[in-house]
C-alpha positions in Angstrom: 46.5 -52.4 41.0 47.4 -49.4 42.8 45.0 -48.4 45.8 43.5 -44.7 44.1 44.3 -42.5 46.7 45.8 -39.8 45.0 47.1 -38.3 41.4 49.8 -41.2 39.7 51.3 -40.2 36.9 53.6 -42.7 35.2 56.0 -42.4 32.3 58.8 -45.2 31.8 62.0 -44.9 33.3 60.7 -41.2 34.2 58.8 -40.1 36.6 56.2 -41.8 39.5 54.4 -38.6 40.7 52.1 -39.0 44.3 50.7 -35.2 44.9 47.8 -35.7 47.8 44.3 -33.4 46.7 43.2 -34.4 50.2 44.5 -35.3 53.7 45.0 -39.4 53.3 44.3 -41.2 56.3 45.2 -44.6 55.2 47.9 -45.1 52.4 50.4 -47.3 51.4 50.3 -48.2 48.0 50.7 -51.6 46.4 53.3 -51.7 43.6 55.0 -49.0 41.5 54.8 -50.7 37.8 56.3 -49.0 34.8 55.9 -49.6 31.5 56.6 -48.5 28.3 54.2 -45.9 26.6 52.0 -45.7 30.0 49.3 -43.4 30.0 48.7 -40.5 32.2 45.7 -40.8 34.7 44.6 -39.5 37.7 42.4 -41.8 40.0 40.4 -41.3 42.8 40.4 -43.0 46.3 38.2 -46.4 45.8 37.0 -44.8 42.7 35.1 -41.6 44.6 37.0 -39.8 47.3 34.3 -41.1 49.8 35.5 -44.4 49.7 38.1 -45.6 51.9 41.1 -47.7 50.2 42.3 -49.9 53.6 41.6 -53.1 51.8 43.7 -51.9 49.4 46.7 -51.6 51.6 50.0 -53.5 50.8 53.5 -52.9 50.8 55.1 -50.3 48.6 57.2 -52.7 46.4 59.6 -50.8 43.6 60.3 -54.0 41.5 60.5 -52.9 38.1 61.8 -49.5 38.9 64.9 -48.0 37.1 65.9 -44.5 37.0 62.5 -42.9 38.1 61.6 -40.9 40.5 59.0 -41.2 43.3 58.2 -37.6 44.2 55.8 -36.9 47.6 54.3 -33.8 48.2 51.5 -34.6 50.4 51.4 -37.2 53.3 51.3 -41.3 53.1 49.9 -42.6 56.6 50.3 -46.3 57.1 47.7 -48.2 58.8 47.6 -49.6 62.3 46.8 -53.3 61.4 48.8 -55.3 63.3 47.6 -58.7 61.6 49.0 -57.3 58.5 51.9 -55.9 59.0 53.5 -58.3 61.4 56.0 -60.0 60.1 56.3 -58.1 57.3 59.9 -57.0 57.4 58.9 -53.1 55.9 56.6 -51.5 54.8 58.2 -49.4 51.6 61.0 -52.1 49.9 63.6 -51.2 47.5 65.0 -54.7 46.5 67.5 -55.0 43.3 66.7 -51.3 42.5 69.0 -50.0 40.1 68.6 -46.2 40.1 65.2 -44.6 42.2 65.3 -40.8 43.1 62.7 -40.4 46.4 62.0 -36.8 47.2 59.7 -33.9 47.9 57.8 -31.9 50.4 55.8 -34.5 51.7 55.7 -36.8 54.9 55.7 -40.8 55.2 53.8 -41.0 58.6 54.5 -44.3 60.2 51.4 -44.2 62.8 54.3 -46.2 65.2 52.6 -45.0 68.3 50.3 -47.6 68.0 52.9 -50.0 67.2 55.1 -49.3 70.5 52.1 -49.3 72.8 51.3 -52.8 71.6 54.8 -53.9 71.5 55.0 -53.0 75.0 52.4 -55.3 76.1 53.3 -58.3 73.2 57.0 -58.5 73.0 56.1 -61.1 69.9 55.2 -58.4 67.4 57.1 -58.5 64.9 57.4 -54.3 64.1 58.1 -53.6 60.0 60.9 -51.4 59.3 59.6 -48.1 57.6 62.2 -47.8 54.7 64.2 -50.6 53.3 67.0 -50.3 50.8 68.2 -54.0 49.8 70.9 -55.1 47.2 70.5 -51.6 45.4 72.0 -49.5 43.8 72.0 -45.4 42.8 69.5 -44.3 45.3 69.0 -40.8 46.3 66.3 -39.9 49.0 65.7 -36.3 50.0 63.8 -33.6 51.4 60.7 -35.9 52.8 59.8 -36.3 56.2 59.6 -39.4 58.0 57.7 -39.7 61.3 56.7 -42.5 63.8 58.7 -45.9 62.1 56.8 -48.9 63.9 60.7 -49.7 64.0 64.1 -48.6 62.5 63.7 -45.4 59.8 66.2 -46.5 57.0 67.6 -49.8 56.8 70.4 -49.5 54.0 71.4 -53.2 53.4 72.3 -56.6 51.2 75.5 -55.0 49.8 73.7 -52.2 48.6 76.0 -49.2 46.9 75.8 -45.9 46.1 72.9 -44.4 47.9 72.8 -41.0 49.0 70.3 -39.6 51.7 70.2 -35.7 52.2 67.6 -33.2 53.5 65.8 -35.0 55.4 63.6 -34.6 58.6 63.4 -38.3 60.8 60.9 -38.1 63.8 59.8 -40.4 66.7 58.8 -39.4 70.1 56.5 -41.4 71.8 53.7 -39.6 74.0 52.8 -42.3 76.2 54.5 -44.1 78.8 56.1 -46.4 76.5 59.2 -45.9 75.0 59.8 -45.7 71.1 62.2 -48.7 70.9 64.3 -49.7 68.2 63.6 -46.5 66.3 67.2 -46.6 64.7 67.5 -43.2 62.3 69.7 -44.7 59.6 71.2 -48.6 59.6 73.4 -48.9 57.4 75.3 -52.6 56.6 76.0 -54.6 54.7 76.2 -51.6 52.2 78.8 -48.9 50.5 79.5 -45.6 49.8 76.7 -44.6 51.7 76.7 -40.8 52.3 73.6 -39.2 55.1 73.8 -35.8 55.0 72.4 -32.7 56.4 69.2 -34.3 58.1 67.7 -33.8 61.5 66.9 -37.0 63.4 65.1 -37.1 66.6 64.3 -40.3 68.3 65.0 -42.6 71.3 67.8 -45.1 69.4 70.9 -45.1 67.4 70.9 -42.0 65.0 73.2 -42.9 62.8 74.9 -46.8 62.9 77.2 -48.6 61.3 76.0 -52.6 61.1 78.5 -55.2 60.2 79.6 -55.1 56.6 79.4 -51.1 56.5 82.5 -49.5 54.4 82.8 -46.0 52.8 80.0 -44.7 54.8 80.1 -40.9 55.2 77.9 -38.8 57.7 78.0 -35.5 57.5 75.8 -32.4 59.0 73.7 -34.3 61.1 71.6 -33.3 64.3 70.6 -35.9 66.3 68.1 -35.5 69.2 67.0 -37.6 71.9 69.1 -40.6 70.3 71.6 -43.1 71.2 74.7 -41.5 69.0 76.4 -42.3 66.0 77.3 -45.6 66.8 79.3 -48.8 65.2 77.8 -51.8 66.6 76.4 -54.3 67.8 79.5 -56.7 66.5 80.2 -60.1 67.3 76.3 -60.7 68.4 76.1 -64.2 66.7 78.2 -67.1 67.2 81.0 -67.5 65.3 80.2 -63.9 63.6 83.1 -62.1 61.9 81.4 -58.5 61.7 83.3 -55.7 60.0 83.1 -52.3 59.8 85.7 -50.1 57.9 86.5 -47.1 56.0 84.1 -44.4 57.3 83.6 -40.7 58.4 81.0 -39.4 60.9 81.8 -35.9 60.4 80.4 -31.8 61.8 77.4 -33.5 63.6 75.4 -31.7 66.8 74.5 -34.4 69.3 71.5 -32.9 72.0 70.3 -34.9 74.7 71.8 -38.3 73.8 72.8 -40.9 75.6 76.1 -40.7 74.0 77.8 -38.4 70.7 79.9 -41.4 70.0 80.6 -45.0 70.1 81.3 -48.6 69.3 79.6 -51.6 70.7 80.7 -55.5 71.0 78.9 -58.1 72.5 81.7 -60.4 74.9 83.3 -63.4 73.9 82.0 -67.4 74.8 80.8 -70.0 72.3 77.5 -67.8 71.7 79.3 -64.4 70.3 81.5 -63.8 67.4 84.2 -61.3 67.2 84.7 -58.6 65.1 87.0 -55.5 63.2 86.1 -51.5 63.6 89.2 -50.1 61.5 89.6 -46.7 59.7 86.6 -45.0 61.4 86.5 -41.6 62.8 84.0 -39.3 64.3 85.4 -35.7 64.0 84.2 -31.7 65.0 81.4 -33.5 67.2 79.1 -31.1 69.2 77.9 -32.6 72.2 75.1 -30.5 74.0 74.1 -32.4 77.1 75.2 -35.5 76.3 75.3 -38.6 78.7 78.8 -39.8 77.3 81.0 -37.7 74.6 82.7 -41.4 74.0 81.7 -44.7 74.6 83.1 -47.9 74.0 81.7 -51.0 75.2 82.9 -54.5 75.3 80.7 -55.9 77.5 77.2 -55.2 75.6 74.1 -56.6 76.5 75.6 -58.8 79.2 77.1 -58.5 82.5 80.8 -58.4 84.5 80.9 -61.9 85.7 80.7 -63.0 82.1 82.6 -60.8 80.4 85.6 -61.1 82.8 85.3 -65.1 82.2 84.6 -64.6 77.9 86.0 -60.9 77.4 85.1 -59.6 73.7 87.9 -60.4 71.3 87.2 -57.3 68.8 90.0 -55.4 67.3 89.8 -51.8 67.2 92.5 -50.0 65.1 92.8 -47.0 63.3 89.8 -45.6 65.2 89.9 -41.7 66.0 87.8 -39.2 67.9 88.8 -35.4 66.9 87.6 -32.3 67.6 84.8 -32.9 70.2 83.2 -29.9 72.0 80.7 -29.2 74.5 78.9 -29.9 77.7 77.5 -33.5 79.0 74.8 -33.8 80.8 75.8 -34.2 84.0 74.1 -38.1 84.4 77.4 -39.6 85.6 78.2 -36.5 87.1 82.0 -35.2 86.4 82.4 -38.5 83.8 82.5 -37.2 80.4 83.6 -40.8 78.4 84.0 -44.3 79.3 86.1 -46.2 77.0 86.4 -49.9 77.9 88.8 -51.2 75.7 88.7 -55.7 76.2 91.7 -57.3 77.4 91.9 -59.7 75.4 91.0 -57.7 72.2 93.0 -54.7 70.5 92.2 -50.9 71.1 93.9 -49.0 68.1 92.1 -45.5 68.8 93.6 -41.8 69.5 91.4 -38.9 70.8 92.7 -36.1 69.9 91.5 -32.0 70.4 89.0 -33.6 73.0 87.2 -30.2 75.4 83.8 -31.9 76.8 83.5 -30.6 79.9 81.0 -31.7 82.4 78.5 -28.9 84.4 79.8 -27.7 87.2 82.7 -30.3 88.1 86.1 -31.2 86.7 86.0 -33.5 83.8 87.2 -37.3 84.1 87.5 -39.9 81.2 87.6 -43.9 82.6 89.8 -45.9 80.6 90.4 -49.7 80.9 93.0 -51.6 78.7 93.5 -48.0 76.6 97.1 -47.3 75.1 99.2 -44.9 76.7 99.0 -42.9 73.7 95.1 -41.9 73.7 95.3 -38.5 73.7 93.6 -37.5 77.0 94.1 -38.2 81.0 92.5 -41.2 81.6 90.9 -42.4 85.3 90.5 -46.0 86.0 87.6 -47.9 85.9 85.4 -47.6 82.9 82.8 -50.4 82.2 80.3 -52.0 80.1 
């Protein structure tokens, strides 16, 4: 049954309505059900709002869902139990979903403090996911706020179509020594026609990424904070992979204090990595205000010269372009505004074109390695990674 923590109204193929009466300190509820002719009914927490519903907390399972609506207005906190939630993959599921609308005023708070603090002291924890979207299709999600994942924010995945996110405000800052890790904004593959729009992120990972199997992804009016860019990657991470990532548009985005706007990332060659194809992607009218990087492309992820040199990444890049970046870095690799390290043994099909990042206070330099002589901007030598 569903935990009673705050007003349900059900009506088949309509509408779920969660409107909070109260602050709710512990709430995930246990399983949407619709069915036809449902009566309307409004039940307390535990039966009496004095009685607290954490035995009651499950997963937020959609299974049965079509065409409703899910509408939050006040807040849903998940709990802290570690014992419970390891494991569990994420915490809200939307699994063979055809047509959910997820909206309103209201907040999904993730309580991940607690979940980074441990994590940092028991690398084993296995941190849910806050939002998963799984071989849907016909989503729309907008206007909520989602704040502290335990791990990624929105994992759009298994061939999922169709879904739209918009409005939206994503939020995780850690305020303790340890770093909020793995708090990706949006992940988004194996999926299609994906389309994030107009939404704030703020957080200390990948704002907006493109996972293998991403196509028709579009990204639009997007503010990302604190993050790691709008990346495509990791490819090629498991051996014998063939990841692929085509046909989309990152597009008017502001990029503040990231580590880079922009990017693609491939693990190296050798019998333990895959390869991969980035084709027909393109970042354009990118703001970059103190940013690391503008651009970067890495061949050599998660590993280290020596190997890379002996088992260099054998990714393709084509069709890639970078257009109409502006702003200021932040100075961290002083007058370096990109690093684009393109593989030697792999292909690196990209133009940058309209390119005026400058860094503070020094002339501007972008490192190239294995780039075509048609990029599109002076290139140094010597980029890495």
């Amino acid at each position: 049954m569903l935990p009673k923590l705050f007003g349900v109204s059900t009506i088949a193929a309509g509408l779920v309505y969660l409107a909070a009466s109260e602050p709710i300190r512990h709430s995930i509820p246990d399983r949407v059900k619709l069915s036809p002719h449902a009566a309307t009914c409004t039940p307390n927490a535990g039966g009496s709002p004095t009685i607290d519903d954490v035995p009651a907390i499950d997963q937020l399972s959609f299974a049965g869902c079509s065409g409703c609506t899910f509408k939050i207005l006040g807040e849903l906190s998940v709990s802290t139990d570690f014992n419970y939630w390891n494991g569990k993959g994420e915490i809200i599921h939307l699994q063979g979903i055809t047509g959910a609308r997820i909206t309103g005023s209201g907040m999904i708070n993730g309580n991940g403090q607690a979940s980074w603090d441990y994590f940092a002291s028991n690398s084993s924890y296995k941190r849910p996911y806050l939002i998963r979207v799984d071989d849907s299709s016909n989503i729309q999600m907008s206007r909520i706020t989602l704040k502290d994942a335990p791990m990624f924010h929105v994992v759009t995945s298994g061939n999922s179509k169709n879904v739209v996110y918009s409005d939206m405000n994503l939020y995780s800052v850690s305020n303790s020594s340890n770093v909020a890790h793995n708090t990706d904004g949006f992940d988004i593959g194996p999926a299609s026609y994906v389309t994030v729009q107009n939404t704030q992120i703020t957080n200390n990972d990948d704002c907006v990424v493109l996972k293998p199997g991403a196509s028709y992804v579009t990204a639009t009016g997007i503010t990302c904070v604190g993050s790691h860019g709008l990346s495509v990657g990791s490819l090629a991470g498991g051996a014998n992979s063939d990841d692929i990532v085509t046909n989309s548009i990152f597009k008017n985005c502001t990029m503040s204090g990231s580590t880079k706007a922009a990017g693609i990332k491939y693990y190296p060659g050798g019998t333990t990595h895959g390869t991969g194809i980035v084709s027909n992607v393109t970042w354009e009218d990118i703001f970059c205000d103190s940013c690391n990087y503008a651009i970067q492309i890495e061949t050599c992820y998660s590993s280290n010269s020596t190997y890379c040199a002996q088992y260099p990444s054998t990714g393709q890049i084509s069709d890639v372009v970078f257009s109409g970046f502006s702003g200021t870095t932040s100075g961290h690799y002083k007058d370096v505004v990109a690093n684009i390290d393109c593989s030697s043994a792999g292909t690196c099909g990209m133009v940058i074109g309209d390119f005026s990042v400058v860094a503070p206070d020094e002339a501007s330099k972008v490192l190239c390695t294995n780039t075509p002589s048609d990029l599109g901007v002076t290139c140094t030598a010597g980029a890495s990674g």
